[in-house]
N, C-alpha and C positions, 0 to 999 in steps of 0.2 A: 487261533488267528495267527497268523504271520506275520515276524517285525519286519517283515521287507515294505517300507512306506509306501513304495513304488503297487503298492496290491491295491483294486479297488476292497473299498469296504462297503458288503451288503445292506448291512444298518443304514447306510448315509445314502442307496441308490433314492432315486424320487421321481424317475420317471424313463421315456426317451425322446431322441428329437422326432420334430415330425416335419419342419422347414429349417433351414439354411440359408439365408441371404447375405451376403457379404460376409460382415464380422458380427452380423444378428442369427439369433436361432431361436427356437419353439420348440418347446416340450411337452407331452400332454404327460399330465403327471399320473401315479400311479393309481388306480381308481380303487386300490386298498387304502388309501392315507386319508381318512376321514377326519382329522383333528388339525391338518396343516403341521406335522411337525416329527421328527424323528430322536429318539433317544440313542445316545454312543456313550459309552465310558462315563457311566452316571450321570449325564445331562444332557438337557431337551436343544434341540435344533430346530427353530421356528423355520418353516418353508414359504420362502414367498416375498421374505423382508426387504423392501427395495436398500438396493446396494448391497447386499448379501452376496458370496461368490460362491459360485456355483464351479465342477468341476467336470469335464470329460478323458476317460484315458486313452488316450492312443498307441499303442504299444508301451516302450519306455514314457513317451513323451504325455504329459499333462498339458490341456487347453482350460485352463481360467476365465472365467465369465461374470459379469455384473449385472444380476437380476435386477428389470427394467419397468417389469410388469407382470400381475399374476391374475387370471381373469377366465369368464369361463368359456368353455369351448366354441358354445353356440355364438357366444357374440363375434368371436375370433374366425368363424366361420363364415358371419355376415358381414363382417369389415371386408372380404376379401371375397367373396360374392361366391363360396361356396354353398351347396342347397346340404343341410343336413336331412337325411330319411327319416331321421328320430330323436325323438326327444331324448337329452339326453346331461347326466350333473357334471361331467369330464371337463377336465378345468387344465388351460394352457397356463405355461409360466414360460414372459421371454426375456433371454438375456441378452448381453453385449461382450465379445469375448476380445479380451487385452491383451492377455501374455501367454505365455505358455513356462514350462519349467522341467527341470528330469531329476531325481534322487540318486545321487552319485556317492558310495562309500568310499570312504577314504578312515585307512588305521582304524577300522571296526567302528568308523562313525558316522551312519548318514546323515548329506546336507542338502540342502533341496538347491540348485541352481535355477535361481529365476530370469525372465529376461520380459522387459515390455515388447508390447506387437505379436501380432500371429502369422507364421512361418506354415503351418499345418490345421487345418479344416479338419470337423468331424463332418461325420457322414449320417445320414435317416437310419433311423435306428438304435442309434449306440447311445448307450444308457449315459444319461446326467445326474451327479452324485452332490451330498451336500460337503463344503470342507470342512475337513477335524479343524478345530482351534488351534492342535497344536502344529499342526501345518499352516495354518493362517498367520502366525508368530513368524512365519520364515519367509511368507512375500514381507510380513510389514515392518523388519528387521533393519535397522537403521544402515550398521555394514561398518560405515567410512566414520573415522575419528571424527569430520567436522560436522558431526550431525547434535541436532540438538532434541531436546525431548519439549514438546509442547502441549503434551494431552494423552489421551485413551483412543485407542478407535472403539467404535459404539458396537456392541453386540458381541465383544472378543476380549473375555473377560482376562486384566493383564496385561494384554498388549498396546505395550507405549508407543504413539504416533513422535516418529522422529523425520527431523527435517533437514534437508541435508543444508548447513547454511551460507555454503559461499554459492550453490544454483538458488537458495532465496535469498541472499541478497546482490549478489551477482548479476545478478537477469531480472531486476527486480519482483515487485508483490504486489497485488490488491487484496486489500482487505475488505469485503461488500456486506454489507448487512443493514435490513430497517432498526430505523430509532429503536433501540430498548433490548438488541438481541447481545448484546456484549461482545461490539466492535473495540471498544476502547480497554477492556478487559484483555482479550484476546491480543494487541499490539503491548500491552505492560507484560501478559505473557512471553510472550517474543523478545522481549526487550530482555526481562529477568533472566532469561534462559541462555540469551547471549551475553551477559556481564557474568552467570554462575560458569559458562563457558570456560574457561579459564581455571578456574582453582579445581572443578569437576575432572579437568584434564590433566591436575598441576604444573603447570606452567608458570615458567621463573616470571615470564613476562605475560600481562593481556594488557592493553592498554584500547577495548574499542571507543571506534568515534564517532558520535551517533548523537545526529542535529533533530530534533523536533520540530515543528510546526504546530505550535498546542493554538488554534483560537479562543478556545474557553479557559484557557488557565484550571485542565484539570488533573495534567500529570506530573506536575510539583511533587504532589503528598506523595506517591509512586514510588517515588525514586530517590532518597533520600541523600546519595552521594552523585548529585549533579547540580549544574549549573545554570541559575536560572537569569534567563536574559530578558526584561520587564523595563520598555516604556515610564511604570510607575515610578521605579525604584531607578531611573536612568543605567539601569545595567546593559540595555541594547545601545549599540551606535552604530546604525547604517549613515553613515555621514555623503550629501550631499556628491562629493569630489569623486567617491567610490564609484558611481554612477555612470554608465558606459554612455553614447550618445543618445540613442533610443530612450534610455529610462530616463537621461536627465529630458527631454524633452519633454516627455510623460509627466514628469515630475513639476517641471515647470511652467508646461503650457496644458496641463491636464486634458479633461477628454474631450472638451467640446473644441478647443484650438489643436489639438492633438496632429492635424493633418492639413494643419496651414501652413503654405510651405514655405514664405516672405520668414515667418519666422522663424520656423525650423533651420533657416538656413542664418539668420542671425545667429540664435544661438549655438550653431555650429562653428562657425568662425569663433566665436567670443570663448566657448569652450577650447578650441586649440591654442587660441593664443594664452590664455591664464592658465594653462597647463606650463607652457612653454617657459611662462613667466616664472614660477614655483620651482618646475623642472631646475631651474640655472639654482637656486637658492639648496634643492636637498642634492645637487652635484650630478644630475644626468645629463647626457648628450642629446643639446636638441636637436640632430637629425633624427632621429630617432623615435622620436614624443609624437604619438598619435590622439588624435580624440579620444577614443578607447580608452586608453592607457589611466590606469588607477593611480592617476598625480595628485596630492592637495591641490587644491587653489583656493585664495582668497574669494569672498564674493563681493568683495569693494572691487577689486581687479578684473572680477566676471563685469560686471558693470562698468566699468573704466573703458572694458572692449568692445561693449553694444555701443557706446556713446560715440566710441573712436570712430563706429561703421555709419554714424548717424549722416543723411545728406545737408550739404549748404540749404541756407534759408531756414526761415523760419517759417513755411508752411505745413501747418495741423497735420494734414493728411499724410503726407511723406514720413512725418516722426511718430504718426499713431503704434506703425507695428512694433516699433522698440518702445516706444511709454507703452506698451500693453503689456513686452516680455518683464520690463521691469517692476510693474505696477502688481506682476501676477508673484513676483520673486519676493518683492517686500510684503506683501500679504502672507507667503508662507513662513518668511523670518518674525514675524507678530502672531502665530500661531504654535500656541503652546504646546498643542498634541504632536507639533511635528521636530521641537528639538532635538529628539532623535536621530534627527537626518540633517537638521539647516543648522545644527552648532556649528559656528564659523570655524575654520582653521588660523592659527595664530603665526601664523609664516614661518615659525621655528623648524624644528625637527619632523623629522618623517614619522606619520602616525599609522601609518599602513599593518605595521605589522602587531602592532598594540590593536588593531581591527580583524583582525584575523584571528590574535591568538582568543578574544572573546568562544570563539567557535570550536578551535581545534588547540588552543593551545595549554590549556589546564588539564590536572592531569582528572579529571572527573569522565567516566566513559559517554554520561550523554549531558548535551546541552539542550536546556528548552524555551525555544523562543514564542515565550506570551503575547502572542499577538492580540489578544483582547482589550487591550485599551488604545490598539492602531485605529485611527479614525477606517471604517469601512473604504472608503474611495483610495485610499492609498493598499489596504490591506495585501492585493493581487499584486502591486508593484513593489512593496516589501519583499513579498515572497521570491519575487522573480530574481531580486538580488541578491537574494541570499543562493538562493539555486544556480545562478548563474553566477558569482563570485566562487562559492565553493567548485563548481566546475572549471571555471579559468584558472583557478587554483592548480588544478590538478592536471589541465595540458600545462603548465611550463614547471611542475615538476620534472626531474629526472625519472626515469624510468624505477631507477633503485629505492627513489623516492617514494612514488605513488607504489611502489609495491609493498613496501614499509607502514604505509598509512592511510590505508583506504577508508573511505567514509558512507555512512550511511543515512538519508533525508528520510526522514517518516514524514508525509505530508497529511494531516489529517484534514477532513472536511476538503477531499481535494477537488472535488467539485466547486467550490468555492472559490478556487485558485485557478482550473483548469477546465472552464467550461468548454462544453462545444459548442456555443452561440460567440458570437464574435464580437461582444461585447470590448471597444476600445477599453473599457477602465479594468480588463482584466488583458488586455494584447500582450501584454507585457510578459504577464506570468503563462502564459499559452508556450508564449516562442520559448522562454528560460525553461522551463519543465520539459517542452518539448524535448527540447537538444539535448538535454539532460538524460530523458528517457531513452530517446535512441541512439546516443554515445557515448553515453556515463562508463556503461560498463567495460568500456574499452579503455577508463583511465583511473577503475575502479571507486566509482562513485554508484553507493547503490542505492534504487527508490523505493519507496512504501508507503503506496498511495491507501487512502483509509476515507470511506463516503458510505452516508444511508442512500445516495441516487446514482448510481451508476449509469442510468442514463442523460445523467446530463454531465458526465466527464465528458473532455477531450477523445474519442476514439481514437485517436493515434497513439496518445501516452497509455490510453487503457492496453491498445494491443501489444503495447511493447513490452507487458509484462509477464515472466512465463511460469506464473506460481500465482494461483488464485484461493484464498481462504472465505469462501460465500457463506455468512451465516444467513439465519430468515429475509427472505426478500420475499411479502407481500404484494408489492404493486405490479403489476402487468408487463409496465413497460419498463421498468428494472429487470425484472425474470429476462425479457426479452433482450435484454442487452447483455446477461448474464447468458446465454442460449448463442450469444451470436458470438460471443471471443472466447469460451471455451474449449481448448484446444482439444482435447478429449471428448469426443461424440457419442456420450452414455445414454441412449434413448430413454425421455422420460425423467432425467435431471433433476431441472430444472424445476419440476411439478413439484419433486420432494421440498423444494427452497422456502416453500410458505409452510411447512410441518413441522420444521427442525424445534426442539426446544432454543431455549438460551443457551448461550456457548457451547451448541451445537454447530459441527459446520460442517460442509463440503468443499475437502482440500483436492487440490487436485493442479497436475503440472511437474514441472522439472522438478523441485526441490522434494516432490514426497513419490516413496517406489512407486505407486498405482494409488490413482482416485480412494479416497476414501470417504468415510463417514466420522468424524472422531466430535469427541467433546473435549473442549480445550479445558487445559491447566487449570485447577480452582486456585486463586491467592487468598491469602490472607487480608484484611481488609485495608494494611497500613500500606499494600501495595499494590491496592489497584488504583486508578485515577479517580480522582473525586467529585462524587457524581452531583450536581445539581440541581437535580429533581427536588420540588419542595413536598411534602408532606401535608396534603389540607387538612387532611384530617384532625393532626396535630396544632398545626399553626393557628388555625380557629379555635383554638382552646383560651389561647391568650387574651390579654388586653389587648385593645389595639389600642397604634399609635399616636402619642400626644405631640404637642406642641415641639416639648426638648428634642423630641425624636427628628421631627423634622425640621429642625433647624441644622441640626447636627447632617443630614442628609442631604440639605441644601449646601451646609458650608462644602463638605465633600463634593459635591456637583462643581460648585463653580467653581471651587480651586482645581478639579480634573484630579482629585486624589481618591483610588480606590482603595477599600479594605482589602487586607489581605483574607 
């Protein structure tokens, strides 16, 4: 046998083409392989495996393909209205061909040059071979120092799936997968990989900064040097003032006044001027002070300015719209779930940046904000400010700035956040995610969206992501929306998605060389997120609960205190 890599190898031929179309091809395979599988250098090569790469040689040049389909003749004959004369067992295999490559020596060492897209077409006839593994090692070779290691590709034994990670998190990700396939597994993977990042490379400095969006409070136990921001524990402060016009609006006049516009425009006035007012107290230039602009202000003062706008007289109906904006503001100041946001400001000192540094400014590489004890209705307009704060953030940095410190949002359950139905009580976080997704990366703010329903995201923020990690997707119309944004047109996909084991996935996009099939990173248990799932089998074993029990359950209830 010949070291020249560039030589086909007999052993691995499996058939020839018999169609060409586009970047699709057919093979009817060889009608000596009766077991579907070919033996090379002491092991078996299974024929037929979807996702498996298949090879053609063209002179120097190799054509790489993604087995699509493997099925028999007759049928392939009838899909395409061919009449066969006879019966007959000859069985097609089709693939889908991506890259091409050429084995180039250099100082007595061959390297395989690979490249994505096809430049060169095979032609009827020319045989289709299986790849060595140990060619297989050299498309799925990571290359570039910022790559990270997140798993195995399936079928190639040893070969670690590396990601490259400033095109994933740069361009942002979605992470897709039904209930129970190890979506949340898989994002603690990615997380670990990127904080071992650092000492793996040794590096004097890593300092990443990488905000969460946990709703179930379940990647605490995870992560054992971070920052946990918790409603419960008052460690969150999205404080009212932070709140651009739009969200204070949201906030104040919730969903069903949301788009009344007597008062939208009250509290637009009243918001400028108690800006204005605070402005002169922490030392800014009031020409300058816009509604936008992240000023404290008092809410005795926000008040002071709706009543200023009030008309002469005392008729009911004229002072209804301001008694409603106020009526609706003291209602959220007597609502214990929302101090988080309505703690008054105390007129003294600028808190602005004591709000910010909760986020980015410890030296812990990720922060995770429990959104589980945020009442529901507000949840979507939490998120929108944190998304949208952390972005305005980063347009009025300096350039030298944001290059020094870019950040990363996992948004998980982002359906949740970013539906496509137009639901007002989530408007909020549509628009901030939006803008987020299709600007971020231009002031280095990266996204990593994580949902069992893909189709019910946002398709805008979906599309704008250019690195997709699909585990099992069971349902229809998920597959189908997983089919419609994948930029890689692997005929047949998408059928694999309801087969994958658990953390199993289909990566595919900028951040990894070529589509793959890989099984993600296994952790050890003190670092994956903590699952929730009860045990009945177990839990039915006990007593059940007496009297003390729920007393103690109730007092928890109504004082709003949850266990950790």
């Amino acid at each position: 046998m010949s070291n020249n890599p560039s030589e086909p190898l007999k052993n691995l031929a499996i058939g020839t083409i018999i169609e060409i179309s586009g970047t699709h091809i057919v093979a009817e395979l060889d009608p000596q392989i009766h077991n579907l599988s070919r033996i090379f250098a002491g092991e078996i090569y299974p024929i037929g495996q979807f996702g498996s790469i298949l090879k053609i040689h063209f002179g120097r040049r190799i054509i790489y393909a993604f087995v699509s389909k493997l099925r028999m003749k007759s049928e392939y004959e009838l899909e395409n209205g061919i009449i066969s004369t006879f019966a007959s067992n000859a069985r097609v295999i089709e693939a889908d061909l991506f890259g091409e490559g050429e084995w180039i020596q250099s100082d007595n060492q061959w390297k395989l040059v690979f490249e994505r897209g096809v430049s060169t077409f095979p032609l009827p006839k020319q045989v289709v071979y299986l790849t060595p593994k140990s060619e297989l090692k050299w498309l799925f070779d990571g290359g570039s120092r910022a790559t990270i290691p997140i798993g195995d590709h399936v079928g190639v034994d040893g070969a670690t799936c590396y990601i490259d990670m400033n095109e994933l998190l740069g361009k942002h990700t979605a992470i897709l997968g039904s209930t129970g396939t190890g979506k949340s597994g898989t994002v603690a993977a990615l997380l670990h990989a990127i904080i071992e990042h650092g000492s793996n490379n040794q590096y004097l400095n890593w300092n990443p900064k990488i905000v969460v969006l946990d709703p179930h409070n379940e990647y605490g136990s995870a992560f054992p040097t971070h920052r946990r921001l918790s409603t419960d524990e008052g460690t969150l402060k999205l404080p009212y003032w932070l709140f651009n016009l739009q969200e204070t609006i949201s906030l104040f006049l919730g969903k069903t006044e949301f788009t009344a516009t007597t008062q939208s425009n009250i509290i637009k006035i009243a918001l400028l001027e108690a800006r204005k007012e605070a402005a002169e107290v922490i030392g800014l230039t009031l020409d300058t002070v816009t509604v936008d602009a992240p000023i404290p202000y008092q809410l005795e003062g926000f008040k002071k300015q709706i009543d200023l706008q009030r008309p002469e007289g005392r008729n009911k109906k004229d002072h209804e719209p301001y008694n409603t904006v106020i009526g609706k503001l003291e209602v959220l100041e007597r609502d214990a779930r929302m101090n988080f946001m309505m703690e008054p400001w105390d007129g003294g000192g600028d808190p602005f940046s004591s709000v910010i540094s909760q986020f980015l400014g410890s030296g812990d590489p990720i922060s995770i904000v429990d959104l589980s004890g945020v009442p529901n209705e507000i949840a979507g307009l939490a998120s929108a400010v944190i998304a949208r704060t952390l972005f305005s953030l980063k347009i009025w940095q300096t350039p030298d700035e944001r290059a020094r410190t870019p950040i990363l949002l996992v948004c998980e359950e982002a359906h949740r956040y970013v539906p496509n139905r137009g639901e007002a009580q989530y408007e909020a976080a549509q628009d901030g995610i939006r803008r987020l997704a299709k600007e971020g990366r231009k002031y280095g703010v990266g996204l990593m969206l994580v949902s069992q329903r893909p189709s019910e995201i946002d398709p805008t923020v979906l599309s704008q992501c250019s690195t997709w990690i699909v585990l099992r997707v069971t349902n229809e119309n998920d597959r189908a929306q997983v089919n419609a944004i994948l930029p890689d047109s692997l005929a047949g996909l998408t059928n694999a998605l309801s087969g994958l084991r658990r953390r199993e996935a289909i990566c595919v996009g900028q951040a990894i060389t070529l589509p793959s099939r890989i099984r993600i990173r296994e952790l050890t248990p003190d670092c994956l997120p903590r699952s929730h799932d009860v045990d009945f089998d177990t839990g039915w074993q006990f007593d059940p609960p007496n009297e003390v029990d729920f007393k103690n359950i109730a007092l928890r209830w109504r004082q709003q205190v949850r266990p950790r």
